[in-house]
Backbone bond lengths (Angstrom), bond angles and torsions (degrees), N, CA, C in turn:
res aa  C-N    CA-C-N  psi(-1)  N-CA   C-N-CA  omega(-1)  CA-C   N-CA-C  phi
1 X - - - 1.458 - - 1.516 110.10 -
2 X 1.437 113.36 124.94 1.130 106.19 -175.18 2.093 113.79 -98.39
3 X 1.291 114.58 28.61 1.140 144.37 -141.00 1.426 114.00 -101.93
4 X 1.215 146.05 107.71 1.324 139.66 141.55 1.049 165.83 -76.80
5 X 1.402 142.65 78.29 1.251 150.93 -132.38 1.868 112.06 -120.85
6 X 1.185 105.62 131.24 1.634 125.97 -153.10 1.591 103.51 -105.07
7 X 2.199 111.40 -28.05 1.092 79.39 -175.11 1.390 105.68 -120.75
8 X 1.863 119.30 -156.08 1.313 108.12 -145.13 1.486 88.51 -92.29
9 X 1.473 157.23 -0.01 1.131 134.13 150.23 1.146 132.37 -40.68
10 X 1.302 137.71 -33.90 1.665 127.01 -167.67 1.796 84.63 -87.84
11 X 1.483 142.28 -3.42 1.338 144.99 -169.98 1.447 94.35 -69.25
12 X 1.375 101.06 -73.17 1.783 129.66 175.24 1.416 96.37 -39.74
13 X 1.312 132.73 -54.19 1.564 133.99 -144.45 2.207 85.36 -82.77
14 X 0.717 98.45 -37.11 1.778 103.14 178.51 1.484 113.17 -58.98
15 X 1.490 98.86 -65.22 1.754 120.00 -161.05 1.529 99.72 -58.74
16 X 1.585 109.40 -26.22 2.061 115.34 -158.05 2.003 90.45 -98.44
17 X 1.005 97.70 -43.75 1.975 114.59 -160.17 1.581 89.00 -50.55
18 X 1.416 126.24 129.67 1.395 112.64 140.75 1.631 131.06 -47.38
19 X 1.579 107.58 166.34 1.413 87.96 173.66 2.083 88.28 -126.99
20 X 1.356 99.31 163.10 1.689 86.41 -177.62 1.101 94.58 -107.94
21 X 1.980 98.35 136.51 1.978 94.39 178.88 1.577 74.44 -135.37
22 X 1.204 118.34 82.40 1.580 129.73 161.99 2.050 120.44 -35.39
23 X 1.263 108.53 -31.18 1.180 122.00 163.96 1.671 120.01 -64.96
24 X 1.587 116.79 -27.46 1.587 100.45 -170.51 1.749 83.54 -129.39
25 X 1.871 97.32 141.56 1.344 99.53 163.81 1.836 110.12 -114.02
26 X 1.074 114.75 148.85 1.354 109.39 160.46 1.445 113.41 -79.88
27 X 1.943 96.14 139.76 1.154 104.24 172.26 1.938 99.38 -154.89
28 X 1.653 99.20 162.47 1.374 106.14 -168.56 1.637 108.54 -68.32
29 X 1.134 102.18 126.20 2.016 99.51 169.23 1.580 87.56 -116.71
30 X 1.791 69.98 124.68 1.818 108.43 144.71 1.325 138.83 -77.75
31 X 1.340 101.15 -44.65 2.195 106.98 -175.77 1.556 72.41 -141.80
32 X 1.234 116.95 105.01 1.349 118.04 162.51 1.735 93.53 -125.10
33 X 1.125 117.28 -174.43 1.778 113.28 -146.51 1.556 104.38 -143.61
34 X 1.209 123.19 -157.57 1.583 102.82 -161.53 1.833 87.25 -179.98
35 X 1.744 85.54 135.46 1.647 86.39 178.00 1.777 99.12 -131.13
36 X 0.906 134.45 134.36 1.084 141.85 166.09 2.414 121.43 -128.75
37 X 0.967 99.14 171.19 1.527 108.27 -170.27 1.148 110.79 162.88
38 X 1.717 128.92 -179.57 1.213 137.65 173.30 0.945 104.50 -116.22
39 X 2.087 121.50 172.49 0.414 156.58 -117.12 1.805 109.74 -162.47
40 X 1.019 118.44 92.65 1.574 113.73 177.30 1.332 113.33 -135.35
41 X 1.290 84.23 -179.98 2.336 100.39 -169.01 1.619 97.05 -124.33
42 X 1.686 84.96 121.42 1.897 94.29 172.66 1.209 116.77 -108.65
43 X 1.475 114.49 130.66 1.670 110.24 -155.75 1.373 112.36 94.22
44 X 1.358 104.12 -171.25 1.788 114.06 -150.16 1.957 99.60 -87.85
45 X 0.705 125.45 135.71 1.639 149.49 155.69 1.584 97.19 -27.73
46 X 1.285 118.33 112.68 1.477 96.01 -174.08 1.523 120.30 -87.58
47 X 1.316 133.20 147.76 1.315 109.34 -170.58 1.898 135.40 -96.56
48 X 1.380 112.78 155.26 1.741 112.09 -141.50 1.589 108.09 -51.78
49 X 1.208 122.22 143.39 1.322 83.82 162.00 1.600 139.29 -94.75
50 X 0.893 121.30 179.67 1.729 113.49 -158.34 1.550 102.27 -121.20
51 X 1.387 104.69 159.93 1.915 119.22 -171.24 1.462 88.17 -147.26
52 X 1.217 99.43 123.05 1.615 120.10 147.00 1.730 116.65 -61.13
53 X 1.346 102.89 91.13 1.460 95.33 -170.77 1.572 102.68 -80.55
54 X 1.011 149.01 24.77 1.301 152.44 131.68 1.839 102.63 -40.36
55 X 1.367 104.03 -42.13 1.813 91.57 -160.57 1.504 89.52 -89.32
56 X 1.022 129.51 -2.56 1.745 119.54 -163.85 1.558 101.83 -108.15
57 X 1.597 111.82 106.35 2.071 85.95 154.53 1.644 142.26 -35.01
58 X 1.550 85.67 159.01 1.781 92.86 -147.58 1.672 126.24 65.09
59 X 0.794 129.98 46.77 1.626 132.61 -175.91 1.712 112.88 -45.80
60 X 1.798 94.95 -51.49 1.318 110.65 164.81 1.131 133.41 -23.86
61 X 1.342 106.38 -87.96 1.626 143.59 -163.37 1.748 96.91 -69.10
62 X 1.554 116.43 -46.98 1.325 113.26 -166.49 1.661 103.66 -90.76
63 X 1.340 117.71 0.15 1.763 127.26 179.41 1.246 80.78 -85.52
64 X 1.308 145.08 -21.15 1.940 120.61 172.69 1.355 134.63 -25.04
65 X 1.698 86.45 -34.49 1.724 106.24 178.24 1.154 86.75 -141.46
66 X 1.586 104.60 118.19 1.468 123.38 -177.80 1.555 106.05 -156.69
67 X 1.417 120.82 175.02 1.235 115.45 -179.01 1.867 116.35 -93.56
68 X 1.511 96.88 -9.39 1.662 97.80 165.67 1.743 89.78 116.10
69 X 1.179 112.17 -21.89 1.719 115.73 172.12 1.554 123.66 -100.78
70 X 1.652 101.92 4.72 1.677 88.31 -169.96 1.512 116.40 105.34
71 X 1.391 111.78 -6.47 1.201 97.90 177.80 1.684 102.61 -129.58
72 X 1.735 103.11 159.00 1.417 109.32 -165.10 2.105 96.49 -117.88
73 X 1.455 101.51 117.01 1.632 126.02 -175.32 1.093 89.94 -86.49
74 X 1.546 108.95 134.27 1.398 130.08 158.25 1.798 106.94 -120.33
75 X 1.957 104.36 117.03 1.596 89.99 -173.57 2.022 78.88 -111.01
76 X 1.290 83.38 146.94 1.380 89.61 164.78 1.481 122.36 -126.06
77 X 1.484 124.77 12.78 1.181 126.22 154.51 1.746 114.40 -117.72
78 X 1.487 118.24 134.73 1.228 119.36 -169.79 1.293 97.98 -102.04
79 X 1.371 132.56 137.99 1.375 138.67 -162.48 1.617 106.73 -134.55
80 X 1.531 138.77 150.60 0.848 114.79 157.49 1.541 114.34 -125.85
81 X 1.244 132.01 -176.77 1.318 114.45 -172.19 1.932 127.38 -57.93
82 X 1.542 105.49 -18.86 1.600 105.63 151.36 1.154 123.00 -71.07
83 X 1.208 136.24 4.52 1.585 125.60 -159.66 1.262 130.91 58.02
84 X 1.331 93.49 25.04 1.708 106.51 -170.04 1.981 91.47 -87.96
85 X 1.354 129.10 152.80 1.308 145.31 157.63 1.343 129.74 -85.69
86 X 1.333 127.24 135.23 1.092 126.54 -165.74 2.110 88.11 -123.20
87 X 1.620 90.32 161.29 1.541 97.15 175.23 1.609 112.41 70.84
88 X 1.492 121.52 -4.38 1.226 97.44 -166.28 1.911 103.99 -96.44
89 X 1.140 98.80 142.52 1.762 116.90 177.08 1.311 104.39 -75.36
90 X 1.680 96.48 126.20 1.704 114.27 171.38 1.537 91.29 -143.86
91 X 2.140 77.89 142.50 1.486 86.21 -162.47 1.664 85.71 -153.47
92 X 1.430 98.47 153.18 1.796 102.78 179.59 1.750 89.44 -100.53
93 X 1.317 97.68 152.65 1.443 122.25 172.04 1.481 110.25 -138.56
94 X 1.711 97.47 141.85 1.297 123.97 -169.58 1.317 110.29 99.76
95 X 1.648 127.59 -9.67 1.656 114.05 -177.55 1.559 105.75 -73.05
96 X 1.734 102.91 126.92 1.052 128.37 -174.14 1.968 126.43 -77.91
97 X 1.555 74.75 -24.43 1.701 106.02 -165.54 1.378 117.85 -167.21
98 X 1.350 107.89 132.36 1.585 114.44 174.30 1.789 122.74 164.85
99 X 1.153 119.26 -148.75 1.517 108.19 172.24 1.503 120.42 -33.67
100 X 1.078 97.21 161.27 1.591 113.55 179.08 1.613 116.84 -60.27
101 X 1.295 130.60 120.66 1.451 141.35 -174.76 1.282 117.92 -97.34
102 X 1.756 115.94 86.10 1.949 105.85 171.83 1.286 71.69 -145.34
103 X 1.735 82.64 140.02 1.250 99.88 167.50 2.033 101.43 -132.97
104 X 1.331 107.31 156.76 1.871 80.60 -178.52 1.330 82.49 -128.40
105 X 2.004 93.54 167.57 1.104 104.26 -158.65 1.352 120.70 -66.24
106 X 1.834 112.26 138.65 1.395 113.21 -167.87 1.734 109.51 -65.90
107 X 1.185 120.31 151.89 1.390 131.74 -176.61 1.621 110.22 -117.41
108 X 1.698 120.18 108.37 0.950 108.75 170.05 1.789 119.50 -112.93
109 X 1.103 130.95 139.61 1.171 153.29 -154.83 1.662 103.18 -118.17
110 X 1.993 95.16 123.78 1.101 111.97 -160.74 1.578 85.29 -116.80
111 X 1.774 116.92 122.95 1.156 144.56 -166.37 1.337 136.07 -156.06
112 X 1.751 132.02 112.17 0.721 134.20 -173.81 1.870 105.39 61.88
113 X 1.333 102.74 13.12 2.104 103.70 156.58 1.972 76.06 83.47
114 X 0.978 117.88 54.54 1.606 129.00 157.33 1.685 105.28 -176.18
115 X 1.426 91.22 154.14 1.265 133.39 -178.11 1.718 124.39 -83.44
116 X 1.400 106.05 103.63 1.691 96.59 -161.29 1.577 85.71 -120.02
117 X 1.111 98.33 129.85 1.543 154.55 10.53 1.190 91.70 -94.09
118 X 1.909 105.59 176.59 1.479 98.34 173.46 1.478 112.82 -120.89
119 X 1.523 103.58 3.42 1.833 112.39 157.52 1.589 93.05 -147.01
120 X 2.160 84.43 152.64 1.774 94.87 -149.64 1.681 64.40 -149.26
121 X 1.644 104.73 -172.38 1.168 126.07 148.77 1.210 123.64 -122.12
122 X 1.344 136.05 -169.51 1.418 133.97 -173.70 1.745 101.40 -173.92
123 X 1.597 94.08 174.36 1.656 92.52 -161.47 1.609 78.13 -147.39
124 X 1.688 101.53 121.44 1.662 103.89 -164.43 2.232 89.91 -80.45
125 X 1.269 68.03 152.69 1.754 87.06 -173.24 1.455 118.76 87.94
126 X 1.207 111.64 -3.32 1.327 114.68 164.27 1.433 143.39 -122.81
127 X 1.099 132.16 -59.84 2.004 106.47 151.95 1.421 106.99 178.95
128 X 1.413 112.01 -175.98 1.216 101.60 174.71 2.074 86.54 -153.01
129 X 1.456 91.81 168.30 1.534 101.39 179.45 1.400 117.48 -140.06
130 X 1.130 115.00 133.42 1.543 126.01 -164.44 1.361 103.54 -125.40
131 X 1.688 109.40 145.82 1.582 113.38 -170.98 1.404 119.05 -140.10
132 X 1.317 164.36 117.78 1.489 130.12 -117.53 2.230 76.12 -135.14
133 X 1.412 110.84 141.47 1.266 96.75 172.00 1.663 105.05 -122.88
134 X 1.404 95.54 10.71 1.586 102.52 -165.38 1.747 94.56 -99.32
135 X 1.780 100.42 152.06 1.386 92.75 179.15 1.661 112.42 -98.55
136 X 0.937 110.87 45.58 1.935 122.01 161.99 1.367 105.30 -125.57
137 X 1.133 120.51 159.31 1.574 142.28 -147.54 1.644 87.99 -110.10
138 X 1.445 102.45 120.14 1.799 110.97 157.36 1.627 108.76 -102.63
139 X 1.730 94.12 170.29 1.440 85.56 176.39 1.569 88.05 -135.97
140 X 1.136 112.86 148.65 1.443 133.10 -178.13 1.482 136.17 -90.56
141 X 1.540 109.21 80.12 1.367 112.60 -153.88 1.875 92.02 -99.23
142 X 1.395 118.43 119.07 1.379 134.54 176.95 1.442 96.73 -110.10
143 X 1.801 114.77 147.66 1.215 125.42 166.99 1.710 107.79 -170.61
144 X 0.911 111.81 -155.60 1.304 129.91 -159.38 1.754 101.12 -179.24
145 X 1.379 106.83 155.11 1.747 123.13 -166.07 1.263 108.72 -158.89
146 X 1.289 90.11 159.77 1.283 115.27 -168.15 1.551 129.41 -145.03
147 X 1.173 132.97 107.85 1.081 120.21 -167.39 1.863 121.99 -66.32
148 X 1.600 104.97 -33.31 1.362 108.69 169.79 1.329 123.80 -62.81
149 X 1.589 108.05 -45.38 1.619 137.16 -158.76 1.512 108.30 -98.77
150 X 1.231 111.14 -28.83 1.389 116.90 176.90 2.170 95.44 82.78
151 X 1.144 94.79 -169.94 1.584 123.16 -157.43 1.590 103.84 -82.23
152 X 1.274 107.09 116.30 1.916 110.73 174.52 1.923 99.31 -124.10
153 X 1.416 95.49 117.04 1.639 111.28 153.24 1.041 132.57 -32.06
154 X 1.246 172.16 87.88 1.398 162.77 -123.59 1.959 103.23 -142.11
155 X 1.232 126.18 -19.82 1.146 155.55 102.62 1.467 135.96 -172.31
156 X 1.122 84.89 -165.19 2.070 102.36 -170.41 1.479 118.49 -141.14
157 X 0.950 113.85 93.66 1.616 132.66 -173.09 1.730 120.22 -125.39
158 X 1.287 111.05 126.70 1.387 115.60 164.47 1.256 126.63 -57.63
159 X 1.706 123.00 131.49 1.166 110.69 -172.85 1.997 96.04 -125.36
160 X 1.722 98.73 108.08 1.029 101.63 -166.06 2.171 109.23 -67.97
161 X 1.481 85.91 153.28 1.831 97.58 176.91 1.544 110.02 -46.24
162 X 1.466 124.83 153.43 0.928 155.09 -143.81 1.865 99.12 -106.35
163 X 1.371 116.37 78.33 1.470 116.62 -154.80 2.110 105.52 -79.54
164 X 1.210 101.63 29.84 1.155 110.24 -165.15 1.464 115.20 -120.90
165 X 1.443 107.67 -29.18 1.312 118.02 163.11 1.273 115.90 -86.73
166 X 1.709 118.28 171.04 1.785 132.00 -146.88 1.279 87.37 -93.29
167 X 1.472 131.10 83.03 1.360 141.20 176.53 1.304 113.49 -53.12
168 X 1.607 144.05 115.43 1.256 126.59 -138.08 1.824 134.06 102.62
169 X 1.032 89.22 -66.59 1.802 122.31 -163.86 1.784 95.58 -62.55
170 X 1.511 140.45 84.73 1.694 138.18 -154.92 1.974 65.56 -64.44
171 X 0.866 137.22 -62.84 1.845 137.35 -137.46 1.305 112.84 -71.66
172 X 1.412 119.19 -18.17 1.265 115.27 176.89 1.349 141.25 -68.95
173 X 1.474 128.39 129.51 1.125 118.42 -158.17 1.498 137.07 -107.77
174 X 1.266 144.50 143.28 1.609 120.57 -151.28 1.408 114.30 -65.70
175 X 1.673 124.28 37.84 1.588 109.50 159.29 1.286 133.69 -57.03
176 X 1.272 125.14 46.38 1.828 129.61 -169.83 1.309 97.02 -147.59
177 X 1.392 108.28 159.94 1.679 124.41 154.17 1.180 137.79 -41.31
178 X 1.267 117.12 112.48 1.464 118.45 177.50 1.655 117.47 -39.32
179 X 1.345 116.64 157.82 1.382 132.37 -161.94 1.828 91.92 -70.57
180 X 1.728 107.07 -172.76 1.177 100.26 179.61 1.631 107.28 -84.67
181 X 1.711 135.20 163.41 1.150 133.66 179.28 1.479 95.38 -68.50
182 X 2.009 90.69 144.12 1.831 104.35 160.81 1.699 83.86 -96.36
183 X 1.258 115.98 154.51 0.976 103.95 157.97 2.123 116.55 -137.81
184 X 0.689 112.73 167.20 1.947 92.03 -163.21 1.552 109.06 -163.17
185 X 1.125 109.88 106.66 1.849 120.51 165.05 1.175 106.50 -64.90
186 X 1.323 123.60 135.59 1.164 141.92 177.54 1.655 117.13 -131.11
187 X 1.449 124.21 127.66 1.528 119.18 163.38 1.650 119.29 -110.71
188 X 1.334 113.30 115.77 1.723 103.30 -170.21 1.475 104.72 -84.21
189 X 0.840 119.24 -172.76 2.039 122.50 -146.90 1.570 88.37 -112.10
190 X 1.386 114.47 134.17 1.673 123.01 168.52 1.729 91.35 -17.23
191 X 1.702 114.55 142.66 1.042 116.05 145.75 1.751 113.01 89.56
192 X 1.221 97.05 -26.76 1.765 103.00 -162.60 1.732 86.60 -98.36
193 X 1.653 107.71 131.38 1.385 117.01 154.79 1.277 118.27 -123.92
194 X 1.244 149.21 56.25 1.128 135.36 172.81 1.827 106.62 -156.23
195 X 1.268 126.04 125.14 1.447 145.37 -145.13 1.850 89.78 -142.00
196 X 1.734 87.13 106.79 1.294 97.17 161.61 1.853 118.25 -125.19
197 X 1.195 94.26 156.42 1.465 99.54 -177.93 1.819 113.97 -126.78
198 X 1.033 112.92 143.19 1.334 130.85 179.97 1.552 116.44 -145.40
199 X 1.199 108.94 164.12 1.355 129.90 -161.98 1.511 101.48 -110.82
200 X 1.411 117.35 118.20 1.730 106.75 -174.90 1.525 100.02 -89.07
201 X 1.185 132.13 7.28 1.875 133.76 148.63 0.871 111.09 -54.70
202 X 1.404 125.91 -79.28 1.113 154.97 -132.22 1.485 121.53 -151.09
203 X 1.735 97.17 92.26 1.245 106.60 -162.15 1.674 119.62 -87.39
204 X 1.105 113.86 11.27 1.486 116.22 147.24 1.633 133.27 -79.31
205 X 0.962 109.63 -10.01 1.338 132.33 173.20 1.876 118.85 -76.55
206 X 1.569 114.88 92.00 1.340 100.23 -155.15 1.504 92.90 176.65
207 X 1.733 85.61 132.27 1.691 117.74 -151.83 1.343 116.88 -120.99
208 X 1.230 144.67 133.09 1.323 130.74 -155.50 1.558 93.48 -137.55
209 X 1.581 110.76 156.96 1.158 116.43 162.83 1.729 103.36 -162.41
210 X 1.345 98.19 161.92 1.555 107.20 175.43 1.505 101.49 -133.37
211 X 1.791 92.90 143.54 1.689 108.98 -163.48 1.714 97.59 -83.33
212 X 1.482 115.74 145.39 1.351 134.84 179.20 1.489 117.30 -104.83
213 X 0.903 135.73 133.08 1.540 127.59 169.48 1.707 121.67 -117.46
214 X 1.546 105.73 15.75 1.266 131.81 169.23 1.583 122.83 -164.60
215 X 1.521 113.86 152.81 0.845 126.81 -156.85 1.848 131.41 -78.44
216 X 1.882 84.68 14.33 1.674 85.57 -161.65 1.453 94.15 -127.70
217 X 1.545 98.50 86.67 1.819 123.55 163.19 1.192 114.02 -143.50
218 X 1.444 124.34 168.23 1.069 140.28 178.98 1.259 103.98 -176.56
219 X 1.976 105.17 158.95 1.106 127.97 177.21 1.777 118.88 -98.87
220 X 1.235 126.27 149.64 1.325 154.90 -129.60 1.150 61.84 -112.24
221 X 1.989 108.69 123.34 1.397 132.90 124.30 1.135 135.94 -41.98
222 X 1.585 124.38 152.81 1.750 116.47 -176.65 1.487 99.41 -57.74
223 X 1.506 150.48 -4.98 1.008 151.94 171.43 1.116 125.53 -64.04
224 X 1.815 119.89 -30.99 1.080 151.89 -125.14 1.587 131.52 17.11
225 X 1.466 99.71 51.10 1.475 140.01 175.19 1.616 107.47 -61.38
226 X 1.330 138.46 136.70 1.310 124.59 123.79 1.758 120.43 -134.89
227 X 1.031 117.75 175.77 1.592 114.37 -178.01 1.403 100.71 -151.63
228 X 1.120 114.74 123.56 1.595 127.41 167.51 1.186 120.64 -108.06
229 X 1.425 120.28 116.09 1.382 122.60 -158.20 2.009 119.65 -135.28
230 X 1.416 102.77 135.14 1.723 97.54 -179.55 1.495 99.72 105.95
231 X 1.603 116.71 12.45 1.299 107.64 -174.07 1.273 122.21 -83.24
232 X 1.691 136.75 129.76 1.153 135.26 -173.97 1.465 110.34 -60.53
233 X 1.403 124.86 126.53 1.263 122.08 143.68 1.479 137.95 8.63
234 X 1.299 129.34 107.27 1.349 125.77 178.49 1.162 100.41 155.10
235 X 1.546 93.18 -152.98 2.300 102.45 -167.34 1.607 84.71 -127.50
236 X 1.757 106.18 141.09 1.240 93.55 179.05 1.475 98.79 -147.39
237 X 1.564 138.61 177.09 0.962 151.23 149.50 1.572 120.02 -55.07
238 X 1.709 122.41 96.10 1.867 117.49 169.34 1.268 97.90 -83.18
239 X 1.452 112.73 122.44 1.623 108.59 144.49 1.439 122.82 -118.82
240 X 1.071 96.65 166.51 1.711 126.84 176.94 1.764 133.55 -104.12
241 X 1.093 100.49 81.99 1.945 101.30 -153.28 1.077 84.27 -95.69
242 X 1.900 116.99 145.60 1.311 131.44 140.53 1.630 114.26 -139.60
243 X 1.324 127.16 118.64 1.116 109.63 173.32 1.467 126.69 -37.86
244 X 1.314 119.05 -35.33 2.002 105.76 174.07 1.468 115.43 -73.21
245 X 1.252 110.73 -6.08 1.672 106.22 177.58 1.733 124.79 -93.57
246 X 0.845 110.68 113.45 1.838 124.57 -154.12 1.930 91.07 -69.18
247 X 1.383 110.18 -42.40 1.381 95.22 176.69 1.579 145.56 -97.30
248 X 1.111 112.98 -160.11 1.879 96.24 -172.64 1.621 93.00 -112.00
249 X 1.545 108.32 126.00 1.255 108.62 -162.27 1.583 95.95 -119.43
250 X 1.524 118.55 126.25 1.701 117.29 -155.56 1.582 116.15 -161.72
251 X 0.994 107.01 131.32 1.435 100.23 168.19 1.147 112.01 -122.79
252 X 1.974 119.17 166.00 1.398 112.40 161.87 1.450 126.50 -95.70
253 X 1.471 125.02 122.21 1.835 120.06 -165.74 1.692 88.74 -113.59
254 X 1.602 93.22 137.59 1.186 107.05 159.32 1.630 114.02 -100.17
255 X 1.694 140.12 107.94 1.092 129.05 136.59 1.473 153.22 -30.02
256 X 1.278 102.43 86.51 1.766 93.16 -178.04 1.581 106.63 -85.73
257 X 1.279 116.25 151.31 1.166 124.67 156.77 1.830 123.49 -26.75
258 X 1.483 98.95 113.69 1.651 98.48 167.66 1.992 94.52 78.37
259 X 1.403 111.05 -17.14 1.585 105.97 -173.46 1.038 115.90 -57.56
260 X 1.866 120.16 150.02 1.292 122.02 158.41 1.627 105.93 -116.78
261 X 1.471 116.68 129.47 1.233 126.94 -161.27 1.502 106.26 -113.20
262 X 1.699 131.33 132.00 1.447 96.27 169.81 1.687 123.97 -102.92
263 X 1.130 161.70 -167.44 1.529 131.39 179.87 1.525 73.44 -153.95
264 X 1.473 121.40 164.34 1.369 115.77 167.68 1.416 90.79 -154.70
265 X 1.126 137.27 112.97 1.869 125.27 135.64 1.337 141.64 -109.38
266 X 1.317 91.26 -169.03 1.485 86.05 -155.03 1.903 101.35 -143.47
267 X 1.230 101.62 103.65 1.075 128.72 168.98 1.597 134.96 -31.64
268 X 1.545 139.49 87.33 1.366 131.64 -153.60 1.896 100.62 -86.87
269 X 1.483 94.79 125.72 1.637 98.37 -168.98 1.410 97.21 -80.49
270 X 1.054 98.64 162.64 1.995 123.70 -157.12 1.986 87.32 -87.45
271 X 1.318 103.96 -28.26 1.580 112.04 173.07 1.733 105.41 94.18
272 X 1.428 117.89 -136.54 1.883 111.32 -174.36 1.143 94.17 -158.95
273 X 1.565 110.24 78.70 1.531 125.66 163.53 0.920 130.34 -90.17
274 X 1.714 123.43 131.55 1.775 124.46 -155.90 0.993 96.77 -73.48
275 X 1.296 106.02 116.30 1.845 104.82 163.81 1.793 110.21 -119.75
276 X 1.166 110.84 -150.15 1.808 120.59 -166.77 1.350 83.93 -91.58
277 X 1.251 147.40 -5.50 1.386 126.77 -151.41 1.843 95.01 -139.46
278 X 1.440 103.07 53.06 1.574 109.71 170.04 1.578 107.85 -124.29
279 X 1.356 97.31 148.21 1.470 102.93 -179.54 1.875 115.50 -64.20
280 X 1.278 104.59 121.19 1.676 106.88 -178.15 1.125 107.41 -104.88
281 X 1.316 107.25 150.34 1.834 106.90 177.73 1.660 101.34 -139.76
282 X 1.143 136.65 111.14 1.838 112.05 9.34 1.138 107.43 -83.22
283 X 2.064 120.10 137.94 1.485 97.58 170.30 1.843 123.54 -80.70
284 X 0.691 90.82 173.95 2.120 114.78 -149.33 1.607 74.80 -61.57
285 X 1.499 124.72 -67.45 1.597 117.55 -177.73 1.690 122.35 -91.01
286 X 0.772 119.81 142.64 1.524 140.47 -153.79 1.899 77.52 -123.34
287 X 2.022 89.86 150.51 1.918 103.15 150.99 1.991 123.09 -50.40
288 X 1.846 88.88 -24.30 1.799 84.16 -175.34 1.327 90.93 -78.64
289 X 1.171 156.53 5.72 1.555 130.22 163.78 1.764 109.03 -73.91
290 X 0.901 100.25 -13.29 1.293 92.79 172.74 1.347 122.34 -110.83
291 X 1.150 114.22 38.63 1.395 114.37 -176.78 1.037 136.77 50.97
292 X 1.439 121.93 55.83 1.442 133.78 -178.27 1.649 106.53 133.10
293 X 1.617 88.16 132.94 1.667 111.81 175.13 1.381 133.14 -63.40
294 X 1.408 110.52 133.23 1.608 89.20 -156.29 2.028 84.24 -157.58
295 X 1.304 106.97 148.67 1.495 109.74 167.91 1.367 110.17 -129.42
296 X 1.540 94.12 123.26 1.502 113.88 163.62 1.349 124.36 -67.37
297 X 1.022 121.91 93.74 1.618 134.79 167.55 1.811 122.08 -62.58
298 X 0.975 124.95 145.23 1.883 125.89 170.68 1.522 90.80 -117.69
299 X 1.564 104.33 64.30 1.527 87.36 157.18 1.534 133.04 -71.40
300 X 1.491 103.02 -18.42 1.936 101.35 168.86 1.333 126.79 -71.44
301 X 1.832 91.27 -45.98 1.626 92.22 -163.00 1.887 76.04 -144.03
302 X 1.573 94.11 143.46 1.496 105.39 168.78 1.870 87.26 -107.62
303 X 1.471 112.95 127.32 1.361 122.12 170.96 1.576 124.96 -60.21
């Protein structure tokens, strides 16, 4: 669909519509079985990367959460002092059949010039919804990649400012109603699971998800906990998704009846490679490039 729709009907027309996943049927489990384990990072924590919010519109408003110098950190792995992972998606692959499959459409929420959550899932052919609470205008760059095929758009839509909040006001806080819904069908390409989103403003701003075609995943507690449970019997595919991890991280579990299995991995860190996107001191642009003096404050979050 090459189509855009603003209000909350085509939402309803999603959340109610079946979707056909001809591959999985529902069926009743009796002694279905359960695998759970953690989830950790071996090696160094990799480090966030950083934006000179000098070069990005709004410097201001989006320096709310800043590191106290001007620059805006994006961490995308949550760590805790075990090395345990938080946020990361585990999911069995190959279940053919089993519990009941609805999922409705995920809702991500554009806040404080970030993207919440910043891993979701999604169900290709069916949608996603975006809601802006900030009063500056994002724009909504969706895609999908490929390393053979290279990069396809899936779309790109403006997501106008949030006319409800104290436009102005650095202190004001999101007590009001979310903006109006974007709302957007999407189909990912044979083969491709993973749906990212970015902000063509503000390129720290950026949301990831990987598409499911069954109902038995979940996301990694601040513990870096997960438990998958009600699973039918058989041998199946565990994985371990994180958008910073370049490889396919998997094991094979066999389900026995009524079984409790434990799986544990362990995550190879990408490490803390200098790239364009490290904090410099002094950075190269200053507020006087833009013609007039101005201080960026972290009044929300000091980074």
């Amino acid at each position: 669909m090459k189509y855009l729709v603003k209000n909350t009907w085509l939402l309803a027309a999603l959340l109610l519509a079946p979707v056909s996943v001809s591959a999985y049927e529902v069926m009743e489990i009796s002694n279905g079985g359960t695998v759970q384990g953690t989830v950790t990072l071996s090696g160094e924590i990799p480090d966030p990367k950083a934006y000179n919010l000098v070069t990005f519109p709004d410097p201001e408003y989006c320096g709310r959460i800043s590191n106290g110098n001007g620059w805006r950190l994006l961490r995308d792995f949550f760590v805790n002092n075990k090395k345990q992972v938080q946020h990361v998606a585990v999911l069995l692959e190959g279940v053919k059949k089993g519990k009941s499959f609805t999922m409705s459409v995920p809702r991500i929420e554009a806040r404080d010039c970030r993207f919440l959550p910043f891993t979701t899932v999604v169900r290709s052919g069916h949608g996603v919804e975006v809601v802006n609470m900030d009063p500056v205008m994002h724009d909504i760059q969706a895609y999908e990649t490929s390393v053979i095929t290279g990069t396809r758009v899936l779309f790109n839509s403006p997501l106008p400012f949030n006319q409800r909040h104290h436009r102005g006001d650095l202190h004001a806080m999101h007590n009001h109603k979310p903006g109006e819904s974007l709302v957007r069908q999407f189909q990912l390409s044979k083969k491709r699971r993973t749906f990212v989103m970015q902000c063509g403003f503000h390129a720290y701003m950026e949301s990831w998800a990987i598409a499911v075609d069954n109902p038995y995943y979940v996301f990694t507690d601040e513990n870096g906990h997960f438990s998958v449970q009600d699973i039918p019997p058989g041998t199946y595919d565990l994985r371990a998704w994180h958008p910073g991890i370049k490889q396919a991280i998997k094991q094979q579990v066999i389900i026995e009846p009524g079984g409790q299995l434990t799986v544990d991995f362990v995550l190879p860190s990408p490490g803390r490679k200098k790239t364009a996107l490290t904090v410099r001191t002094p950075p190269r642009f200053t507020p006087a490039a833009l013609g007039r003096e101005f201080t960026i404050e972290p009044i929300l979050e000091l980074q």
